[in-house]
MARMARRO-283431 format. One record per residue (C-alpha): residue number from 0; residue in three letters; x, y, z. Coordinates in Angstrom, 2 decimals, decimal comma, padded with zeros to 5 digits. Example, Ala and Ser with C-alpha at 12.3 -4.5 7.8 and 13.67 -1.06 7.14 Angstrom:
REM residues 2
pt k: 0&r: Ala&px: 012,30&py: -004,50&pz: 007,80;
pt k: 1&r: Ser&px: 013,67&py: -001,06&pz: 007,14;
REM end
This chain:
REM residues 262
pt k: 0&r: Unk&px: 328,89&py: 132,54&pz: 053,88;
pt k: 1&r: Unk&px: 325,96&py: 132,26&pz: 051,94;
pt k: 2&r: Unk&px: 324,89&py: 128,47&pz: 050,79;
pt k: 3&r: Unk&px: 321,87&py: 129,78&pz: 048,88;
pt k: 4&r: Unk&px: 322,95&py: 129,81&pz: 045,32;
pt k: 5&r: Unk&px: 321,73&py: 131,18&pz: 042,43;
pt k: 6&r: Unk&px: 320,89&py: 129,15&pz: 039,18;
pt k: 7&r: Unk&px: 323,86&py: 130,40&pz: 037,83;
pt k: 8&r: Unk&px: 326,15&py: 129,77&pz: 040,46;
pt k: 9&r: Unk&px: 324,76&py: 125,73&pz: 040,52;
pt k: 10&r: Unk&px: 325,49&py: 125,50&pz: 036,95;
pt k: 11&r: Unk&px: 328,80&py: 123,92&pz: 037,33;
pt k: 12&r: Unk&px: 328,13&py: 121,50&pz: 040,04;
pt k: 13&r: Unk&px: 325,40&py: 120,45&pz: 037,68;
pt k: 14&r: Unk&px: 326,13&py: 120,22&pz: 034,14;
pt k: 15&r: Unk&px: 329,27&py: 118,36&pz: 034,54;
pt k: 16&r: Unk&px: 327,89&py: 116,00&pz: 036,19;
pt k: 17&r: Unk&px: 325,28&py: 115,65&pz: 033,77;
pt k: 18&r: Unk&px: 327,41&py: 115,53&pz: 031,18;
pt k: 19&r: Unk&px: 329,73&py: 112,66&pz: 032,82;
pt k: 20&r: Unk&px: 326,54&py: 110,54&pz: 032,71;
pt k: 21&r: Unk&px: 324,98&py: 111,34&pz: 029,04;
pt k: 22&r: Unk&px: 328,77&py: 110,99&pz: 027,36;
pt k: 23&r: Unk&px: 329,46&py: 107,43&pz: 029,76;
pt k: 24&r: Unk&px: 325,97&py: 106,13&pz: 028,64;
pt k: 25&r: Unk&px: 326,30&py: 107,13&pz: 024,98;
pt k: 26&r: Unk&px: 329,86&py: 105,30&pz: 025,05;
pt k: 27&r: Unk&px: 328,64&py: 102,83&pz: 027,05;
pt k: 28&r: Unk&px: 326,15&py: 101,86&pz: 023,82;
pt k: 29&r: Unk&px: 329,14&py: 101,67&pz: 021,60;
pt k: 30&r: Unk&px: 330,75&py: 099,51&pz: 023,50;
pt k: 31&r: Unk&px: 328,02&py: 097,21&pz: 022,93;
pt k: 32&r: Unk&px: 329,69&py: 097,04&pz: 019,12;
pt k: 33&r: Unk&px: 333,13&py: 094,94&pz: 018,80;
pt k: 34&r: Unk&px: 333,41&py: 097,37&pz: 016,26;
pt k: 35&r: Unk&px: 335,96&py: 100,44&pz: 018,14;
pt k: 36&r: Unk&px: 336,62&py: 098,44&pz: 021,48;
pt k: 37&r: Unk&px: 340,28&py: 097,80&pz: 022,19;
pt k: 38&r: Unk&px: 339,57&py: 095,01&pz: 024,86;
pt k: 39&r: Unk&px: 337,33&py: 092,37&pz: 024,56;
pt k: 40&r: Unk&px: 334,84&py: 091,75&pz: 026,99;
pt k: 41&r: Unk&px: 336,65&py: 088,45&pz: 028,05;
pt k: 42&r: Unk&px: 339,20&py: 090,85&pz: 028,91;
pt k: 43&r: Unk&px: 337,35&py: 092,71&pz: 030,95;
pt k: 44&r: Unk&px: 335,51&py: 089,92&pz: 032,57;
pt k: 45&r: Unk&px: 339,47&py: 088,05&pz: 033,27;
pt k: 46&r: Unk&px: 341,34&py: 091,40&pz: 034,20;
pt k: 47&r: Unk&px: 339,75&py: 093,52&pz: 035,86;
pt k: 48&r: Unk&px: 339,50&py: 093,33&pz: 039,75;
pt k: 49&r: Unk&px: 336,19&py: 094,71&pz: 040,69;
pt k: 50&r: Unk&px: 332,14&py: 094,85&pz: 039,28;
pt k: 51&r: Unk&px: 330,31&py: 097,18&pz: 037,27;
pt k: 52&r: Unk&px: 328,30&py: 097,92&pz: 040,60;
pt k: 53&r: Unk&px: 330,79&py: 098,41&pz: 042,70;
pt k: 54&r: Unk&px: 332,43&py: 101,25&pz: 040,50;
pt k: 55&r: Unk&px: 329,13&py: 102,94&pz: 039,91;
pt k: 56&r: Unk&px: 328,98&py: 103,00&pz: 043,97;
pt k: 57&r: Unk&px: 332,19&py: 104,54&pz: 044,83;
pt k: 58&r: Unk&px: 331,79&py: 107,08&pz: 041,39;
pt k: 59&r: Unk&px: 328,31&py: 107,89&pz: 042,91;
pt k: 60&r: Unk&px: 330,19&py: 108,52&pz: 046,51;
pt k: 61&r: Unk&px: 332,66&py: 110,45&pz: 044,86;
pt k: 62&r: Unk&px: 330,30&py: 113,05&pz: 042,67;
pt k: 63&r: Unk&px: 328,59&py: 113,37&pz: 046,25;
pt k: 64&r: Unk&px: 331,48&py: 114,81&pz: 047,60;
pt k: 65&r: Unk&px: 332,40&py: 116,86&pz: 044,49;
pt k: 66&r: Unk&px: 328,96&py: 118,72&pz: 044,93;
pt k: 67&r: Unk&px: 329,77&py: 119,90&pz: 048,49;
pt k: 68&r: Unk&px: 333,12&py: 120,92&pz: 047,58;
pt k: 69&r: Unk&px: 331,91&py: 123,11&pz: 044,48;
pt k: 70&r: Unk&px: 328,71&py: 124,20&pz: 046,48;
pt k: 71&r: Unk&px: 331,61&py: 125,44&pz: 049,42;
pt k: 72&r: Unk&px: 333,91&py: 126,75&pz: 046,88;
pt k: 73&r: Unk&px: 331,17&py: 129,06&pz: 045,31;
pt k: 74&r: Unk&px: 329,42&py: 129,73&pz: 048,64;
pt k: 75&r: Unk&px: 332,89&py: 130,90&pz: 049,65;
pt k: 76&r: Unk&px: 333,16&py: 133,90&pz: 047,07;
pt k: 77&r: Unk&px: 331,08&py: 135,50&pz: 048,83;
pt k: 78&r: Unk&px: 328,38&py: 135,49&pz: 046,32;
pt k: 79&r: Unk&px: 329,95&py: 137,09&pz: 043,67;
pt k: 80&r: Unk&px: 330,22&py: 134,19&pz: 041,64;
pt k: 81&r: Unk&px: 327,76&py: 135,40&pz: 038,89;
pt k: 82&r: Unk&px: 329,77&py: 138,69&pz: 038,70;
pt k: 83&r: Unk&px: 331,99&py: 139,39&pz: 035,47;
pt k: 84&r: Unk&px: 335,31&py: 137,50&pz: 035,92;
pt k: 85&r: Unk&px: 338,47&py: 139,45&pz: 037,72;
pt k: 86&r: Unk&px: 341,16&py: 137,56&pz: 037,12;
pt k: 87&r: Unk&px: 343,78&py: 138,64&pz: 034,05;
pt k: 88&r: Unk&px: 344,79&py: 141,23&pz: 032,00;
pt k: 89&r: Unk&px: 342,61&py: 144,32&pz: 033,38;
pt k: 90&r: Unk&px: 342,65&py: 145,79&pz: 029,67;
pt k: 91&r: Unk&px: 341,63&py: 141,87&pz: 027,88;
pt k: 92&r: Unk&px: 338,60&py: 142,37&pz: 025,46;
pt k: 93&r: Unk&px: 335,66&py: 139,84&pz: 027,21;
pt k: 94&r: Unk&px: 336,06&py: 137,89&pz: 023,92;
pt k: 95&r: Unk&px: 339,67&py: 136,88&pz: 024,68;
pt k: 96&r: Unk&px: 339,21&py: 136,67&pz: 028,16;
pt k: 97&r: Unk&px: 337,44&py: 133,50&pz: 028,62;
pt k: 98&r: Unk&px: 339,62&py: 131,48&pz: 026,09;
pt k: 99&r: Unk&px: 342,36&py: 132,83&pz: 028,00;
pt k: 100&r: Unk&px: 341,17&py: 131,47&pz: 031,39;
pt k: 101&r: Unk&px: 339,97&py: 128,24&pz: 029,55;
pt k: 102&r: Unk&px: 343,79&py: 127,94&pz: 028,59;
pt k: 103&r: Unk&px: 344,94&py: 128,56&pz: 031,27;
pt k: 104&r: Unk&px: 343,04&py: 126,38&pz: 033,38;
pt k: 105&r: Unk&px: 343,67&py: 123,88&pz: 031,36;
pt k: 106&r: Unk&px: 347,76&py: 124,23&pz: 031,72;
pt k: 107&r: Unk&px: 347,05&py: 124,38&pz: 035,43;
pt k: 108&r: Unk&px: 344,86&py: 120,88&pz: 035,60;
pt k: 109&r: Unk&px: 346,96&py: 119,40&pz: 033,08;
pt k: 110&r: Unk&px: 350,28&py: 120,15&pz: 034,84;
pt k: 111&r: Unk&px: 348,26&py: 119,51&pz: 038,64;
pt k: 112&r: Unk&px: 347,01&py: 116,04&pz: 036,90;
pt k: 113&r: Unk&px: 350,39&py: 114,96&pz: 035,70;
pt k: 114&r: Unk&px: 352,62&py: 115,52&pz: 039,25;
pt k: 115&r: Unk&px: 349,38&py: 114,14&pz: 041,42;
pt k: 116&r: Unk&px: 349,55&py: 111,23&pz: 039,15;
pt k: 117&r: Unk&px: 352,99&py: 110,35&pz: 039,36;
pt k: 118&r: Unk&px: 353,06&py: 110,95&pz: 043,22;
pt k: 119&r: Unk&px: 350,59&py: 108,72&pz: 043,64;
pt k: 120&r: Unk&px: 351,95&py: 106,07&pz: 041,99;
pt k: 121&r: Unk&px: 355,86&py: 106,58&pz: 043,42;
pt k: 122&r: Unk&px: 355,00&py: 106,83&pz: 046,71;
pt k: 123&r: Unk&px: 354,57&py: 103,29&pz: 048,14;
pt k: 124&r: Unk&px: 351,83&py: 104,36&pz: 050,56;
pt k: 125&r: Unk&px: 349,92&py: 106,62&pz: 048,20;
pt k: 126&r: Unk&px: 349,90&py: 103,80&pz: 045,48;
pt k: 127&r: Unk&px: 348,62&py: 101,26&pz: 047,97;
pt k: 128&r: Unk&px: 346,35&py: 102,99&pz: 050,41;
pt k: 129&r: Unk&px: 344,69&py: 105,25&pz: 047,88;
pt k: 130&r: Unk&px: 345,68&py: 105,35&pz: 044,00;
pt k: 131&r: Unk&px: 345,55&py: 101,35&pz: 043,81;
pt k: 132&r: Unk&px: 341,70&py: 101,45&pz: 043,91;
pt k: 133&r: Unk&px: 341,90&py: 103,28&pz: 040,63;
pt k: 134&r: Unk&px: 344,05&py: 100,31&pz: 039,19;
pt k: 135&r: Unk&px: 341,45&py: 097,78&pz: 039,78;
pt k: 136&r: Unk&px: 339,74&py: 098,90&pz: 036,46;
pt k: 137&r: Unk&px: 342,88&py: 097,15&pz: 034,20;
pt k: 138&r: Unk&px: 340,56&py: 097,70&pz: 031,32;
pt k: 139&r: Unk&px: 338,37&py: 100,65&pz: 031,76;
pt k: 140&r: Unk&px: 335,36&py: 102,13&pz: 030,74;
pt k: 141&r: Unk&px: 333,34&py: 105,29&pz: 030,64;
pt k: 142&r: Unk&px: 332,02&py: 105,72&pz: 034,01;
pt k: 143&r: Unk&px: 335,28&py: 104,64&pz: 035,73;
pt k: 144&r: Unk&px: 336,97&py: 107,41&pz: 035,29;
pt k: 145&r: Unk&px: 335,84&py: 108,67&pz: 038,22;
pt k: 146&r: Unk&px: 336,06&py: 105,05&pz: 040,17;
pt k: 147&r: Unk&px: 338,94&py: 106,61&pz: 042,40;
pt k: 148&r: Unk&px: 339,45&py: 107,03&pz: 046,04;
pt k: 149&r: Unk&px: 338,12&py: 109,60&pz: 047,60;
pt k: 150&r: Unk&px: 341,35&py: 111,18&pz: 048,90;
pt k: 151&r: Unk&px: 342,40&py: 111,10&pz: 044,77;
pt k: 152&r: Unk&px: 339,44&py: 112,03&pz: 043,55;
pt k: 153&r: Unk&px: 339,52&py: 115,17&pz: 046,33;
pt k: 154&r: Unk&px: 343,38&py: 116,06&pz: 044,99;
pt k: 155&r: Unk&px: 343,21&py: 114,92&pz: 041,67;
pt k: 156&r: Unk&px: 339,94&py: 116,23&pz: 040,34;
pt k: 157&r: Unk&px: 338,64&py: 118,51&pz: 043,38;
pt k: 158&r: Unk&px: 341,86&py: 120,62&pz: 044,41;
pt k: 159&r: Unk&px: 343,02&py: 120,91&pz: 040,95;
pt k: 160&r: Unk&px: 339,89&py: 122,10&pz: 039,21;
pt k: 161&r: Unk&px: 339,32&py: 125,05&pz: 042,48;
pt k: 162&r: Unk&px: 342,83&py: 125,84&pz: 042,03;
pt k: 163&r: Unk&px: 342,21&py: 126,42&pz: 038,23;
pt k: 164&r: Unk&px: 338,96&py: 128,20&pz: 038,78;
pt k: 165&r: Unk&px: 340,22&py: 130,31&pz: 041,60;
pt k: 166&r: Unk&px: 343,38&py: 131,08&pz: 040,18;
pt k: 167&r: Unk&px: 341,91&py: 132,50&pz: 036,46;
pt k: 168&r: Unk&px: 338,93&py: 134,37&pz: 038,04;
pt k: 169&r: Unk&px: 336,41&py: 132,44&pz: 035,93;
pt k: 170&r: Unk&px: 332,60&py: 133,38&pz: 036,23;
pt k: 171&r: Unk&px: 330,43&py: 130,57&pz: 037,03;
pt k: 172&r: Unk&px: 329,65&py: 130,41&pz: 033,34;
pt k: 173&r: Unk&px: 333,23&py: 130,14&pz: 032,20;
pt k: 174&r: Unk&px: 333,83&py: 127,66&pz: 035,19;
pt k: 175&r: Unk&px: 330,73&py: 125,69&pz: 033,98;
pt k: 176&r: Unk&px: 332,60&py: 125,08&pz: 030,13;
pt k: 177&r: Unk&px: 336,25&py: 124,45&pz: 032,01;
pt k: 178&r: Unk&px: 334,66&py: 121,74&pz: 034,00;
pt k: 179&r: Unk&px: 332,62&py: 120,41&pz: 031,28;
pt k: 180&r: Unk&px: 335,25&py: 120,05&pz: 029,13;
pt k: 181&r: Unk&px: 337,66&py: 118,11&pz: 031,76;
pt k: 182&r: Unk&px: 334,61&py: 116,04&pz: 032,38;
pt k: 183&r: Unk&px: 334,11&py: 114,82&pz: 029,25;
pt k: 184&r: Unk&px: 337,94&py: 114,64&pz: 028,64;
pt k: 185&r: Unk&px: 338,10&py: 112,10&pz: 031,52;
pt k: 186&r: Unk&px: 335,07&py: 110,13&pz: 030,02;
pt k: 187&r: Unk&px: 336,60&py: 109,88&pz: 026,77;
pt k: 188&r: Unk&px: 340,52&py: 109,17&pz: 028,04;
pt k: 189&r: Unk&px: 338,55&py: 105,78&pz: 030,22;
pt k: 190&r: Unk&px: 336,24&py: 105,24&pz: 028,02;
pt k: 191&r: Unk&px: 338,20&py: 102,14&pz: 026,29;
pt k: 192&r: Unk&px: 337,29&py: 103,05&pz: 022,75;
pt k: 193&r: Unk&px: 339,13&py: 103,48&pz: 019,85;
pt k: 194&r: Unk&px: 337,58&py: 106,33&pz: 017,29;
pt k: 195&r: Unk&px: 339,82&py: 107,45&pz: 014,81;
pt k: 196&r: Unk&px: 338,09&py: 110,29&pz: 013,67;
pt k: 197&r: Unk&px: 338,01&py: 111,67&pz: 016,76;
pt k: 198&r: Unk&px: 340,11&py: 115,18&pz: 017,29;
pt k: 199&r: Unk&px: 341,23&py: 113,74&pz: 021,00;
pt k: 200&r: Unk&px: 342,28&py: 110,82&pz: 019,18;
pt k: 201&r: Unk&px: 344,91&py: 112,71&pz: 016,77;
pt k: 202&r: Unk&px: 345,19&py: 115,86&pz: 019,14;
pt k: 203&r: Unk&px: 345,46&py: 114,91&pz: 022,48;
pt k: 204&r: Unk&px: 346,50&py: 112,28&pz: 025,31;
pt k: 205&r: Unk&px: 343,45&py: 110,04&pz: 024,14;
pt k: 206&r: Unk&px: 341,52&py: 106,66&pz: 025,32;
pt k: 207&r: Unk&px: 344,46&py: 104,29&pz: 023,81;
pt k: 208&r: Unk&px: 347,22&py: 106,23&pz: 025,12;
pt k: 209&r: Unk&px: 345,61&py: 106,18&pz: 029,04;
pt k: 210&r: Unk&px: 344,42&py: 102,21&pz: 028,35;
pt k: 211&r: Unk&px: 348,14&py: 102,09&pz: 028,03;
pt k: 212&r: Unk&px: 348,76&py: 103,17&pz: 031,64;
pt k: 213&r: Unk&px: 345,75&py: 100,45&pz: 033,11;
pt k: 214&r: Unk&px: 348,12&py: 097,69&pz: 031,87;
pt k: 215&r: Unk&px: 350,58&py: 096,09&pz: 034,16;
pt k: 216&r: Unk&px: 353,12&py: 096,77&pz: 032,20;
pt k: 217&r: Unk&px: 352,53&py: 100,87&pz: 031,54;
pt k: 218&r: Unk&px: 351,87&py: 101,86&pz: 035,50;
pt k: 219&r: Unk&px: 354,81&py: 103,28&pz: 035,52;
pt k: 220&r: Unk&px: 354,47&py: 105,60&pz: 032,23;
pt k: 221&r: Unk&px: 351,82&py: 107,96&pz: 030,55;
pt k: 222&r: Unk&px: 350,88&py: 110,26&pz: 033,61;
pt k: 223&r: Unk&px: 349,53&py: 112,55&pz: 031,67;
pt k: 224&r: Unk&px: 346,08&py: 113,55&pz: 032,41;
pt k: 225&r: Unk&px: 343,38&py: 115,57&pz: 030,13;
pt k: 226&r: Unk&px: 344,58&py: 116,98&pz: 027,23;
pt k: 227&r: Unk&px: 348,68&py: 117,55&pz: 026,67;
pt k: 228&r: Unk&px: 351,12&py: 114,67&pz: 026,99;
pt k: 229&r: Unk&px: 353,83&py: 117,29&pz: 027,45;
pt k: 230&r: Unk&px: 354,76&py: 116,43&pz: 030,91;
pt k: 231&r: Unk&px: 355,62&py: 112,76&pz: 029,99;
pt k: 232&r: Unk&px: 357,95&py: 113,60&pz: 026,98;
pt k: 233&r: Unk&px: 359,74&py: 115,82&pz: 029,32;
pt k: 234&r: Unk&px: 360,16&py: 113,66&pz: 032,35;
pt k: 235&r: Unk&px: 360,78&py: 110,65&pz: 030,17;
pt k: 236&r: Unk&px: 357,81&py: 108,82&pz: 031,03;
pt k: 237&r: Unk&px: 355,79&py: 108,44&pz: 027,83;
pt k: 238&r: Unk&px: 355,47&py: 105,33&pz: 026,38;
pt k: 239&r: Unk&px: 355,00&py: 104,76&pz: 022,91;
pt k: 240&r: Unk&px: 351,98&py: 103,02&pz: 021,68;
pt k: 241&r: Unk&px: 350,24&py: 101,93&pz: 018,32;
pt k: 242&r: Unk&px: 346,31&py: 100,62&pz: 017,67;
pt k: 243&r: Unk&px: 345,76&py: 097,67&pz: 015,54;
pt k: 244&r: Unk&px: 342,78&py: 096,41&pz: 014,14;
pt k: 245&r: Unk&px: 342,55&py: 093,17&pz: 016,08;
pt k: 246&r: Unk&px: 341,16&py: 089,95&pz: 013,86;
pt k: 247&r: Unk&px: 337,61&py: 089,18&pz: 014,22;
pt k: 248&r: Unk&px: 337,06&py: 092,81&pz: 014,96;
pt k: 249&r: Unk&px: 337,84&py: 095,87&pz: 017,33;
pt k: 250&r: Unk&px: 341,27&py: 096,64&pz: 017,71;
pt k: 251&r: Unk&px: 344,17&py: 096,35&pz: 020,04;
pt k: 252&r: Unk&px: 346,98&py: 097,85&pz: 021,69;
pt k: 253&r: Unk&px: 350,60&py: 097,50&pz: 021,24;
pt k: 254&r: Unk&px: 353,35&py: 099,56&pz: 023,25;
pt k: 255&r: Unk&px: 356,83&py: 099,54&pz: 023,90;
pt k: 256&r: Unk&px: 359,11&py: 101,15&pz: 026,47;
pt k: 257&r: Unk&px: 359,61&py: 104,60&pz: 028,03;
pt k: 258&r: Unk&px: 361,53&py: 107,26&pz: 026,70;
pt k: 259&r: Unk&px: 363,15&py: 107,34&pz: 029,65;
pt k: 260&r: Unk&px: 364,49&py: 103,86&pz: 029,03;
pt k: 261&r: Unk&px: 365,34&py: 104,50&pz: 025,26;
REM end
């Protein structure tokens, strides 16, 4: 096993994490503006359960252990990381190939994401040995999407993303985009921000939809993780939600039940 990696190879241990900490600073400035929040920051201050410091500690922890995993992962190819990728249709033109491993991967995390999620929450010891840590943030913010446990943050984020990887054949290159894109996904879906011109915000599961799930009274609804929501209409766990502009400034949430109890 070989543990001396070329620049290529350390690409994506390095640019997602680079990434997590540009996109959680630059929203991290906005939410110095009333102006897109959808808590206040007396709501932050009353709700949630733990400091600023102590989520940057256990999100620093975390990204430690996300390096050696990726570093073992790619070490564990055999060194052929930087090789073209081998995974799909033998006869795919390169230019289709890598959107096809980007969907892919994404259908993989996104489905991984949603049945970790729920797991964690239905099982009584996995909700409060591991996945309540998570649910101290009851409003969150940018960089605490990754303020998890490490035991989630190894299943949720680790296992799920090698699994994707492995399982498409991506290239270090390719596998540097897939897990730059999830990164910044997560940053965005935590970030506590509402921007309405934002694709994620008409496209995808978004900010407002996951702020949703922090509150006491959505736990039990809007799994979904990423990108789709698709698992949550079909299981009957979405809840429906709406943003309001909130008086004074900023806006607000408002949900309503399940579709599992409509």
């Amino acid at each position: 096993m070989a543990f001396l990696l070329s620049t290529e190879e350390l690409l994506p241990v390095i640019v997602p994490l680079t990434l997590y900490w540009v996109a959680s600073g630059m929203y991290s400035i906005a939410m110095g503006s009333k102006k897109h929040r959808l808590f206040t920051p007396e709501e932050e201050e009353a709700k949630n359960l733990v400091t600023r410091r102590q989520v940057l500690v256990v999100v620093l922890i975390n990204q430690a252990m996300q390096i050696v995993l990726a570093v073992l992962t790619i070490s564990g190819k055999g060194g052929d990381g930087g090789q073209h990728d081998k995974a799909g249709p033998a006869l795919l033109p390169s230019l289709l190939r890598y959107p096809w491993q980007l969907t892919v991967g994404v259908l993989i995390m996104d489905a991984w994401g949603y049945f970790w999620h729920r797991l964690s929450h239905e099982n009584r010891f996995l909700y409060k040995h591991v996945h309540s840590l998570h649910h101290r943030l009851v409003v969150p913010y940018a960089y605490g999407s990754q303020y998890q446990h490490p035991i989630d943050s190894f299943m949720a984020d680790g296992v799920g993303s090698v699994l994707a990887t492995l399982a498409t054949g991506m290239s270090p290159r390719t596998a540097t985009v897939f897990l730059a894109l999830l990164t910044l996904k997560g940053v965005d879906d935590h970030c506590g921000l509402w921007l309405p011109g934002s694709p994620t915000s008409r496209l995808c599961n978004n900010g407002a939809m996951h702020a949703v799930h922090h509150q006491h009274h959505g736990i039990k609804s809007n799994y979904s993780v990423y990108f789709l929501v698709t698992w949550d209409k079909l299981f009957g766990t979405y809840m429906p939600y709406s943003v309001e502009e909130r008086e004074g400034g900023g806006y607000q949430l408002r949900s309503g039940t399940t579709t599992k109890d409509l």
